[in-house]
VOBA-1610 file (N, C-alpha, C; in pm, whole numbers, padded with zeros to 5 digits, always signed):
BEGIN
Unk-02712+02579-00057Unk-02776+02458-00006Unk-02767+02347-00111Unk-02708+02247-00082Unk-02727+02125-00122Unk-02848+02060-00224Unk-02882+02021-00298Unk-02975+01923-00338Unk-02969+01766-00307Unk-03026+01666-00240Unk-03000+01537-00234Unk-03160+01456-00286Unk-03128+01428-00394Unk-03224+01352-00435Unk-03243+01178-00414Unk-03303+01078-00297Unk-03317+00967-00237Unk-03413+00925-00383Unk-03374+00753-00437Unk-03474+00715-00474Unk-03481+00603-00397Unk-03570+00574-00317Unk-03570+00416-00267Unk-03597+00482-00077Unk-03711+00463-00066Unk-03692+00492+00081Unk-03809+00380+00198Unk-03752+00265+00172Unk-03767+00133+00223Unk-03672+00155+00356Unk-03666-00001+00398Unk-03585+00011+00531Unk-03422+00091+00496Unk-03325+00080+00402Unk-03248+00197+00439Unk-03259+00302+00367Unk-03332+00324+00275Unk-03328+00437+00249Unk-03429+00540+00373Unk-03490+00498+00425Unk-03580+00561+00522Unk-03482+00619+00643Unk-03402+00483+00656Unk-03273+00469+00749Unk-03228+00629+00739Unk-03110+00595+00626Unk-03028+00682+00575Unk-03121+00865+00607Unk-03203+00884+00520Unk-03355+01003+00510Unk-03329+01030+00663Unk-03351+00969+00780Unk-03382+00990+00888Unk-03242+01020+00959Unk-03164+00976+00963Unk-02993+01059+00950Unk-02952+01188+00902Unk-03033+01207+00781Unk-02963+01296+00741Unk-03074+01443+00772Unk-03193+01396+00797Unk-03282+01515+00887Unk-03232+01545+01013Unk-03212+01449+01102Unk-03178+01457+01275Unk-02999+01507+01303Unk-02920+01473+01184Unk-02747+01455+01247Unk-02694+01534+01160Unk-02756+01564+01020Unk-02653+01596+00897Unk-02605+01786+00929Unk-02504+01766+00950Unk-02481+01888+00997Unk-02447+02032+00882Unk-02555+02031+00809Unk-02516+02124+00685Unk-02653+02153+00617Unk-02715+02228+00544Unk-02798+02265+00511Unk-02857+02186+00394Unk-02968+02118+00365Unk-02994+02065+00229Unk-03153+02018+00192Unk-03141+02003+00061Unk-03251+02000+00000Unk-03298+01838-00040Unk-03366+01839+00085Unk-03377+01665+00048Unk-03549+01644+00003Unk-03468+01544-00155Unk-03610+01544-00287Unk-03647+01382-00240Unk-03721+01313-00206Unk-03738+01168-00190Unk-03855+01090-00299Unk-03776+01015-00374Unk-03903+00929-00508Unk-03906+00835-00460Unk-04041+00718-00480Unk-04093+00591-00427Unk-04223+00598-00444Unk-04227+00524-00522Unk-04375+00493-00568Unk-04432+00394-00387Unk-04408+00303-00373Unk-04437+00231-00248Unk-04420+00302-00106Unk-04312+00372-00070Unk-04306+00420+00061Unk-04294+00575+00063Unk-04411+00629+00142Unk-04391+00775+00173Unk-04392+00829+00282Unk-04203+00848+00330Unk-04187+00922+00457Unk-04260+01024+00468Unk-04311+01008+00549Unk-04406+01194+00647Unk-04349+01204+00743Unk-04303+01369+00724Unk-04172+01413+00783Unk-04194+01378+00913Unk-04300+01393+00991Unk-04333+01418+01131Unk-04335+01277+01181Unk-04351+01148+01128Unk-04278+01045+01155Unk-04119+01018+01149Unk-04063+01090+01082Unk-03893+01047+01095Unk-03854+01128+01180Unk-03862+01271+01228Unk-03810+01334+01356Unk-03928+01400+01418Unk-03893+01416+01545Unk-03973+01484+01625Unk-04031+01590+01639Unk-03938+01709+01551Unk-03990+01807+01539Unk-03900+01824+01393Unk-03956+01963+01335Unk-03869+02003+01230Unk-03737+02034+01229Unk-03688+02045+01112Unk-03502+02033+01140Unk-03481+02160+01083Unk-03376+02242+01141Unk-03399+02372+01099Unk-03289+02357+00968Unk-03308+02479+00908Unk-03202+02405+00801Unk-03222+02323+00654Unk-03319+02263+00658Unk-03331+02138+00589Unk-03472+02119+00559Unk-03475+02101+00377Unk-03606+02139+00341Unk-03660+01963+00314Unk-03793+01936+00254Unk-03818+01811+00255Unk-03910+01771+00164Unk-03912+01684+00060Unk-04059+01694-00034Unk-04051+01571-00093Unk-04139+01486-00086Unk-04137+01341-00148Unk-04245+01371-00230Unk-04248+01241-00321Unk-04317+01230-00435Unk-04343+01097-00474Unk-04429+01006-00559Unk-04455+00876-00606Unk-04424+00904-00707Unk-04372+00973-00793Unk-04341+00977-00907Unk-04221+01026-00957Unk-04107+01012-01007Unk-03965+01093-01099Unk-04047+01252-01151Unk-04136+01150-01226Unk-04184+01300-01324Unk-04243+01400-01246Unk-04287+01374-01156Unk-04325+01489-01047Unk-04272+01589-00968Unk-04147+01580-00988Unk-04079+01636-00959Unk-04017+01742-01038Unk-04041+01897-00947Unk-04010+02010-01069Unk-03948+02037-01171Unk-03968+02102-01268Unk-03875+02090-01351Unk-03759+02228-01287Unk-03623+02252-01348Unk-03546+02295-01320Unk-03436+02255-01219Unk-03482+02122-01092Unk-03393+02099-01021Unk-03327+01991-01023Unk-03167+02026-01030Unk-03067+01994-01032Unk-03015+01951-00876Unk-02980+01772-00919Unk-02927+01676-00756Unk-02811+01730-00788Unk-02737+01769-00662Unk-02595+01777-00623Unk-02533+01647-00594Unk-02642+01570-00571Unk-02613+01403-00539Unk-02742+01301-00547Unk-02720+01188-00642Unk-02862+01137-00628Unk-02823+00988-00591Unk-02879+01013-00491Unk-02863+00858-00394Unk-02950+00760-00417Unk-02901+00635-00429Unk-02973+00478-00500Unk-03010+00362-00406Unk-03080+00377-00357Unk-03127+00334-00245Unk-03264+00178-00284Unk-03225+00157-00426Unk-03313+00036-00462Unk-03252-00112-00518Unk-03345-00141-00541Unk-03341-00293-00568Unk-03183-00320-00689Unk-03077-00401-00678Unk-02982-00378-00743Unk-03039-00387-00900Unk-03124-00447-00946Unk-03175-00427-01052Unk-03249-00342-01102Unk-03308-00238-01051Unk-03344-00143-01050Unk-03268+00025-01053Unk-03132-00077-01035Unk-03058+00102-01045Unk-03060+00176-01176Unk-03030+00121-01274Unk-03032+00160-01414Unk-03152+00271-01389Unk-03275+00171-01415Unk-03405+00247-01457Unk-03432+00390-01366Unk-03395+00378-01275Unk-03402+00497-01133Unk-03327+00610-01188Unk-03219+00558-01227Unk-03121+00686-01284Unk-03213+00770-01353Unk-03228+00681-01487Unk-03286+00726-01630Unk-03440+00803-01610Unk-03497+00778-01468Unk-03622+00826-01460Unk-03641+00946-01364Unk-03490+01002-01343Unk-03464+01065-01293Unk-03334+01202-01394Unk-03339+01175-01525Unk-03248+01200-01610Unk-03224+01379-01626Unk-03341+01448-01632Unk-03359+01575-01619Unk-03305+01614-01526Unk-03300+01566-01400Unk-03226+01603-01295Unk-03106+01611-01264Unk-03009+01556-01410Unk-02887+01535-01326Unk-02813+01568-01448Unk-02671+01662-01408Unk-02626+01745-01505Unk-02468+01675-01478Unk-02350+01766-01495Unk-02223+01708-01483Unk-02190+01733-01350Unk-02269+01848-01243Unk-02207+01830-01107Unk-02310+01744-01005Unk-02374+01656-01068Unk-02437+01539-00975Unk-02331+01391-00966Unk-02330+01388-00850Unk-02274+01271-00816Unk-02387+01157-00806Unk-02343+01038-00852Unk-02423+00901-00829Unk-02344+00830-00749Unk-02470+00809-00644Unk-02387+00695-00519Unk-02526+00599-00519Unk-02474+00498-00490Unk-02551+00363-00494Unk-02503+00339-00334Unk-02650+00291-00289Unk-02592+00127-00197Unk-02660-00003-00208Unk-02673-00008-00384Unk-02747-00185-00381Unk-02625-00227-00387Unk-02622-00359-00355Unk-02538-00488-00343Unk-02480-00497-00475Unk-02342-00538-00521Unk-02328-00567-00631Unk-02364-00509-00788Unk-02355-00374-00786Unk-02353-00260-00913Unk-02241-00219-00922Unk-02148-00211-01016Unk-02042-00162-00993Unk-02056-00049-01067Unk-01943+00052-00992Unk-01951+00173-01067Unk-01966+00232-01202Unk-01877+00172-01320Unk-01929+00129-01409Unk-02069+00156-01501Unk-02174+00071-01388Unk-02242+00023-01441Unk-02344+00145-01429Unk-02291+00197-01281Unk-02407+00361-01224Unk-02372+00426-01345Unk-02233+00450-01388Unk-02237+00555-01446Unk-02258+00555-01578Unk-02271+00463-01654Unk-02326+00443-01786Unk-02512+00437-01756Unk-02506+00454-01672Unk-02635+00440-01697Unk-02739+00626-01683Unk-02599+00668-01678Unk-02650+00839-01655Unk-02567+00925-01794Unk-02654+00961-01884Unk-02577+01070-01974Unk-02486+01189-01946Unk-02543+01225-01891Unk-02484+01396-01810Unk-02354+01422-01740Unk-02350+01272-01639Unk-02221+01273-01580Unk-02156+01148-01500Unk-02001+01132-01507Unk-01964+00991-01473Unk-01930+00982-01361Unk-01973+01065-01281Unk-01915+01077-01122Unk-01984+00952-01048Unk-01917+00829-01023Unk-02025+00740-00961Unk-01919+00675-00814Unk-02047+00681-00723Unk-01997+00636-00595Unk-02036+00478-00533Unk-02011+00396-00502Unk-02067+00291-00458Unk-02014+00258-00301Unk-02109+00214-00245Unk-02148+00244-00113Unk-02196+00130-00066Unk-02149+00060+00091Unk-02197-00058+00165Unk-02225-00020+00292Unk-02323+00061+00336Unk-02387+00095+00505Unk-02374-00078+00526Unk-02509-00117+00641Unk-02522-00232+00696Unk-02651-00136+00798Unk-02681-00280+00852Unk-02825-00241+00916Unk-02819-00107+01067Unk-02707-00115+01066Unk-02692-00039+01174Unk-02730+00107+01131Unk-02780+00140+01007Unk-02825+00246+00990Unk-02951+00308+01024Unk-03030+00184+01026Unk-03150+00206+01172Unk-03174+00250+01231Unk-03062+00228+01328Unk-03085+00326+01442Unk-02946+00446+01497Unk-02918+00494+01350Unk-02818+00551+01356Unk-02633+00561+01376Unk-02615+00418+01360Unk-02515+00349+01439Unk-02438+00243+01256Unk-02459+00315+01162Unk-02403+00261+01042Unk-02236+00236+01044Unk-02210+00095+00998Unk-02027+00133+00972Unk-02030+00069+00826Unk-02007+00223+00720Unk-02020+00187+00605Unk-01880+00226+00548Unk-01857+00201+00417Unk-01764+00198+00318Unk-01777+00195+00192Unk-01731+00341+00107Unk-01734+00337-00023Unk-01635+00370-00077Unk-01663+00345-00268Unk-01547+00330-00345Unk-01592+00458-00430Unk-01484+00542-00472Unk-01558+00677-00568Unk-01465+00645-00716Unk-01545+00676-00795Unk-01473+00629-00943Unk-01377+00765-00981Unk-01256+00746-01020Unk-01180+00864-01047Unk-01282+01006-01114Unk-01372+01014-01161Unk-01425+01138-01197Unk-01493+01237-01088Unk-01513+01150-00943Unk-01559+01244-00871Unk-01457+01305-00775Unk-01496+01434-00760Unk-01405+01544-00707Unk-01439+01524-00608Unk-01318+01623-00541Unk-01276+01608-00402Unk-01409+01671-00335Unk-01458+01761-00399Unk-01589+01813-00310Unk-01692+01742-00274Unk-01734+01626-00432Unk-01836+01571-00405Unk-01789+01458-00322Unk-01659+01402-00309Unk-01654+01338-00213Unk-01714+01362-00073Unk-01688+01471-00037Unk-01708+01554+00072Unk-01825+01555+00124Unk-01912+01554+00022Unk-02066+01565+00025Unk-02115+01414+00061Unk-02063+01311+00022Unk-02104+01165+00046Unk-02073+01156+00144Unk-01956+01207+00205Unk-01871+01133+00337Unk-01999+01191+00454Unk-02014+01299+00427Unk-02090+01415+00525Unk-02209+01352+00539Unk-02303+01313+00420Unk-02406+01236+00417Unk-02396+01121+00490Unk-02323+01015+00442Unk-02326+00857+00542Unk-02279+00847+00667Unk-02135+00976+00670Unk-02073+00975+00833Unk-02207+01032+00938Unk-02330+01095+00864Unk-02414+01146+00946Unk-02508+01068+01047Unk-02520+00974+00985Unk-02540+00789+01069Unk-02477+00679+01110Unk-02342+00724+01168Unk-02291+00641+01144Unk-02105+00631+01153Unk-02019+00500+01114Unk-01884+00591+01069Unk-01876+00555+00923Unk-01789+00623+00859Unk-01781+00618+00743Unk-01615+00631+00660Unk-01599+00533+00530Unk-01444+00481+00540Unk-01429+00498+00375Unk-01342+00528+00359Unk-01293+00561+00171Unk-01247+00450+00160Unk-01230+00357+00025Unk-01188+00242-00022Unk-01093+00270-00113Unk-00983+00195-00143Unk-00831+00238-00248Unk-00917+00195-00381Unk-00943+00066-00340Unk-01033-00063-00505Unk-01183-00041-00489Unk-01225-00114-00582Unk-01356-00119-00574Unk-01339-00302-00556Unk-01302-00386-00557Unk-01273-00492-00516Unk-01274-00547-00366Unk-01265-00393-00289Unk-01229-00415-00146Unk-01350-00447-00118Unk-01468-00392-00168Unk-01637-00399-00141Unk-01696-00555-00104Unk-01602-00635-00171Unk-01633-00792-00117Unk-01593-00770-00011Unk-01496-00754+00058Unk-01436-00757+00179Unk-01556-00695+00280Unk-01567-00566+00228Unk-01651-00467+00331Unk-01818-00546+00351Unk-01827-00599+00238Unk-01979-00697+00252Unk-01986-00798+00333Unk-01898-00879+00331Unk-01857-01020+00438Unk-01816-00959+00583Unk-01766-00821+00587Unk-01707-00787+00756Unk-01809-00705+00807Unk-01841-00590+00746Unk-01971-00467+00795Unk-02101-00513+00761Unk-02091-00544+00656Unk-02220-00558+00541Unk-02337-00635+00595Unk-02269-00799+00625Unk-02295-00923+00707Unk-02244-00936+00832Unk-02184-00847+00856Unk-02107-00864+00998Unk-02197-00879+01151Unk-02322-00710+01111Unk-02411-00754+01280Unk-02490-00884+01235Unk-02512-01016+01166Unk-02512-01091+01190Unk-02455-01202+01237Unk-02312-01207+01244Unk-02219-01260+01333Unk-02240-01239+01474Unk-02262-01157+01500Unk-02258-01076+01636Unk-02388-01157+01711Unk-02506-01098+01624Unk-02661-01154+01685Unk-02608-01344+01672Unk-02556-01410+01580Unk-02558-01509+01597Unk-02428-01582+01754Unk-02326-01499+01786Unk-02297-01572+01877Unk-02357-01446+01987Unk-02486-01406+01999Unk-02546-01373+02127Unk-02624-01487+02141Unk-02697-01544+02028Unk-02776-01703+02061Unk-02704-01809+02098Unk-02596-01831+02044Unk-02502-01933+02100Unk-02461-01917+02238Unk-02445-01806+02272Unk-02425-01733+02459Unk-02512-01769+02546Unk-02633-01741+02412Unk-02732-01745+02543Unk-02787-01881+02546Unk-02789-01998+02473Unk-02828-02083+02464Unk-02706-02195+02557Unk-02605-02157+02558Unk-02487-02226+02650Unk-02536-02168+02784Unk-02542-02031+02825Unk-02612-01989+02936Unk-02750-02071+03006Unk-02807-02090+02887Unk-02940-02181+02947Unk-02911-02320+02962Unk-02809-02370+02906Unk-02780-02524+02951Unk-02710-02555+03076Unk-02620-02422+03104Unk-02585-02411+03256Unk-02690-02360+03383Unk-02779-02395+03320Unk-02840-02372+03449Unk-02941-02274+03439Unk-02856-02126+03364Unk-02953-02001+03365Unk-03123-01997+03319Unk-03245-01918+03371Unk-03328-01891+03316Unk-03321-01811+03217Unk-03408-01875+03121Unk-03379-01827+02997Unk-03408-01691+02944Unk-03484-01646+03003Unk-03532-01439+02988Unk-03390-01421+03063Unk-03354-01459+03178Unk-03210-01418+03234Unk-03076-01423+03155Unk-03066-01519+03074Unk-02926-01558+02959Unk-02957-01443+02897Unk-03076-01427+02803Unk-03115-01328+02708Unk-03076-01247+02703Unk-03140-01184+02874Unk-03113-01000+02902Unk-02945-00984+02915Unk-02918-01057+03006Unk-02752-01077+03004Unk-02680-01092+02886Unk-02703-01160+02810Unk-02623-01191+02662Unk-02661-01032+02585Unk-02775-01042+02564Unk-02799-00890+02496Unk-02691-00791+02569Unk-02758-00723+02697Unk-02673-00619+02759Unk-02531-00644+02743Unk-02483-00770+02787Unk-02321-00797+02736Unk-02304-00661+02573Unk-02330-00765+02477Unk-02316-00695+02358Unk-02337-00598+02328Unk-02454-00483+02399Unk-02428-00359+02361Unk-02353-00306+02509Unk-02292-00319+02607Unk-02222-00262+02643Unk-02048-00301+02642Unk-02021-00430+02515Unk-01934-00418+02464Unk-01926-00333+02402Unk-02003-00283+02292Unk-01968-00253+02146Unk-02045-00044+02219Unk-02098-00020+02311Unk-02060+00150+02393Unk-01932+00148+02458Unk-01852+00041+02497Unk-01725+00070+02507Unk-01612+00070+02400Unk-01631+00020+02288Unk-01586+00048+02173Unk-01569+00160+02122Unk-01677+00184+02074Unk-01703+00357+02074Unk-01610+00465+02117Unk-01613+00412+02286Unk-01553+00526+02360Unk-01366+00519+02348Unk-01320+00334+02306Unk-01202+00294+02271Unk-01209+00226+02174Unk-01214+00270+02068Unk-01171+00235+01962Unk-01030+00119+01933Unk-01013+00029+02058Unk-00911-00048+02081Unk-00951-00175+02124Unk-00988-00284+02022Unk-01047-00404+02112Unk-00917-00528+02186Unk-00800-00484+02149Unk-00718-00546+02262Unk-00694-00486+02338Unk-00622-00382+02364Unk-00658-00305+02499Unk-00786-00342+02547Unk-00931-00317+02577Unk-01023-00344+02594Unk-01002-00474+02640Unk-00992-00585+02580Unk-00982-00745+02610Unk-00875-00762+02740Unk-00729-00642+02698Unk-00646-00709+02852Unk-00736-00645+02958Unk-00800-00492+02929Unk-00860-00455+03054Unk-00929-00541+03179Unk-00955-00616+03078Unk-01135-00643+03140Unk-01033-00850+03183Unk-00935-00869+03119Unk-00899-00999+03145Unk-00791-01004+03257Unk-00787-01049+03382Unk-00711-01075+03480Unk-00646-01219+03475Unk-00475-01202+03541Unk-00437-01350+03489Unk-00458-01445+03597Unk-00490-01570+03470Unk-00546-01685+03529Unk-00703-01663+03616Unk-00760-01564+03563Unk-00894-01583+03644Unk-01040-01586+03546Unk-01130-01563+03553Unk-01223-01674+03484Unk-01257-01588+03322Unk-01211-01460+03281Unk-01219-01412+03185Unk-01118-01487+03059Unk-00977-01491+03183Unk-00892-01559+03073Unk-00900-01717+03078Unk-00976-01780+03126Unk-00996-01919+03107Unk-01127-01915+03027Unk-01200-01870+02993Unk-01256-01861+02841Unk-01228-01803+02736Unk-01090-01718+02745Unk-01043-01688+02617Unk-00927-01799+02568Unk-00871-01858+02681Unk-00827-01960+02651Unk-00838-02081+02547Unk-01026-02087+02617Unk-01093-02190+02508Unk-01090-02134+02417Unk-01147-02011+02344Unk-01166-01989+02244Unk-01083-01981+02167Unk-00898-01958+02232Unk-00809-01943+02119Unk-00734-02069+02095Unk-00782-02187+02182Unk-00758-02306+02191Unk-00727-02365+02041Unk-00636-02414+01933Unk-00624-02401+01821Unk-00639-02328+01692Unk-00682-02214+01779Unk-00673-02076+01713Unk-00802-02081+01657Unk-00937-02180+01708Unk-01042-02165+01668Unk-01091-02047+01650Unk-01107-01960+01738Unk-01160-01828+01726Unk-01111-01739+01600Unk-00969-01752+01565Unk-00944-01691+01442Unk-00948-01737+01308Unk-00952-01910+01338Unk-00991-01952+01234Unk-01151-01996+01148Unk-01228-01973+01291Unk-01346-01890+01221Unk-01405-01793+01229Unk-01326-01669+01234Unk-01331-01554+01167Unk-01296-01536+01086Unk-01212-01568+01009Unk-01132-01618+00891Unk-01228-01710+00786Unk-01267-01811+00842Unk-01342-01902+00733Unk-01470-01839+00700Unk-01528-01740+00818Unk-01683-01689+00789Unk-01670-01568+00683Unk-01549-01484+00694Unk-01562-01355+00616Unk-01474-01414+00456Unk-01446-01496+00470Unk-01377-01545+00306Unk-01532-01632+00263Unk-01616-01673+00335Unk-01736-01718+00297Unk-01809-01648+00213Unk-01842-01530+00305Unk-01937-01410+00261Unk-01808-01345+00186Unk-01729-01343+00139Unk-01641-01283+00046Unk-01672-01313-00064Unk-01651-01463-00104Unk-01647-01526-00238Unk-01824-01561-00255Unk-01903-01532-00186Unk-02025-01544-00246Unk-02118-01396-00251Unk-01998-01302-00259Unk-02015-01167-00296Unk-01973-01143-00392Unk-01858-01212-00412Unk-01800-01202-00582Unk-01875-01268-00686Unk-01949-01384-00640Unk-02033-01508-00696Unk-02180-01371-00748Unk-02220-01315-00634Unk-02350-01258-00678Unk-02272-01127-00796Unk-02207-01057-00794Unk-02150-00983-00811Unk-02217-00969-01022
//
């Protein structure tokens, strides 16, 4: 059995915690530290998870002596990763892996900040880890093995999908497209629905419609993993699907701001960085 030691169990680390009780398909020992938030198990699933043991704490030091993370996951404030490690130091020998998902730590930085071992992972979920529906992406620093890879992928793919990175450079990229991305989305459902209400529609009516649109785009996704296919499906020629894609590709607006929004959130990922 596994050891997974969570420090940080706020909105994703709670996220993540609650994934890996309900979906994680493998046996493990999940340790959770946080002075501020304490999951009780019987709030994150419904019933017990067979398999899978569970024990939080407000304190590092409270935690027994003798056990050794197979993986200790960083689930806090990006300034705060250092100190989390170090207060967690007894715990972690040369086969613990460090995976982060604060914003802007580079690997590097996880792994100097742990004596014992340089295995460091860095990691970008997005809010969709909520409600189980994460599309994340991480970078593993050449010292971690193929196993402990294995062990991260298993962990984040358990909420989610989950994607290996060549650079650690790519992580700007993955921040501006996944990271920030379901805010693109929620922002042109308001623009939908707010054009909907100037034509005429009642406005609880645009809403429900604009909403339902978007998640039964993105359950057909899922099922096709193909969004042009998908687009000719659903577009007949010359009839009213393709006379609004028309507009939209009307000077290639549509790609040219998709283009201008994710080089936005790119370079002011490198900026925080």
């Amino acid at each position: 059995m596994k050891t997974i030691l969570l420090i940080g169990a706020g909105r994703m680390g709670g996220a993540m915690l609650r994934g890996w009780l309900t979906a994680l398909k493998m046996p493990v020992n999940l340790i959770v530290v946080d002075p501020h938030n304490q999951p009780v198990l019987d709030e994150l699933v419904e019933a017990p998870v067979p398999g899978k043991t569970y024990s939080y704490y407000k304190d590092a030091g409270a935690i027994p002596k003798g056990i050794v993370a197979d993986a200790l996951v960083l689930a806090t404030k990006p300034q705060m990763v250092a100190d989390a490690i170090r207060s967690v130091a007894p715990h972690i020998t040369g086969q613990t892996v460090l995976a982060s998902v604060a914003a802007g730590i580079a690997t590097d930085t996880i792994a100097g900040a742990a004596q014992n071992t340089d295995a460091a992972v860095r990691i970008m979920p997005n809010i969709g880890a909520m409600v189980g529906h994460s599309a994340s992406a991480g970078f593993a620093n050449p010292a971690v093995t193929a196993d402990q890879k294995a062990l991260i992928e298993a962990l984040f793919a358990s909420f989610g999908v989950f994607s290996w990175l060549e650079n650690e450079e790519q992580l700007h990229t993955v921040t501006a497209l996944s990271g920030s991305g379901p805010a693109y989305y929620f922002a042109l459902c308001e623009a939908m629905t707010e054009a909907a209400k100037s034509m005429g529609l009642p406005a609880d009516v645009a809403r429900d419609l604009a909403i339902g649109t978007v998640v039964a785009a993105g359950r057909l996704l899922e099922q096709t993993a193909d969004p042009t296919h998908l687009r000719e499906t659903v577009t007949s020629p010359n009839g009213t699907t393709h006379a609004g894609l028309m507009a939209m590709a009307q000077d290639e607006a549509l790609q040219n701001l998709a283009a201008a929004t994710l080089k936005a959130a790119h370079d002011r990922s490198i900026e925080l960085a």
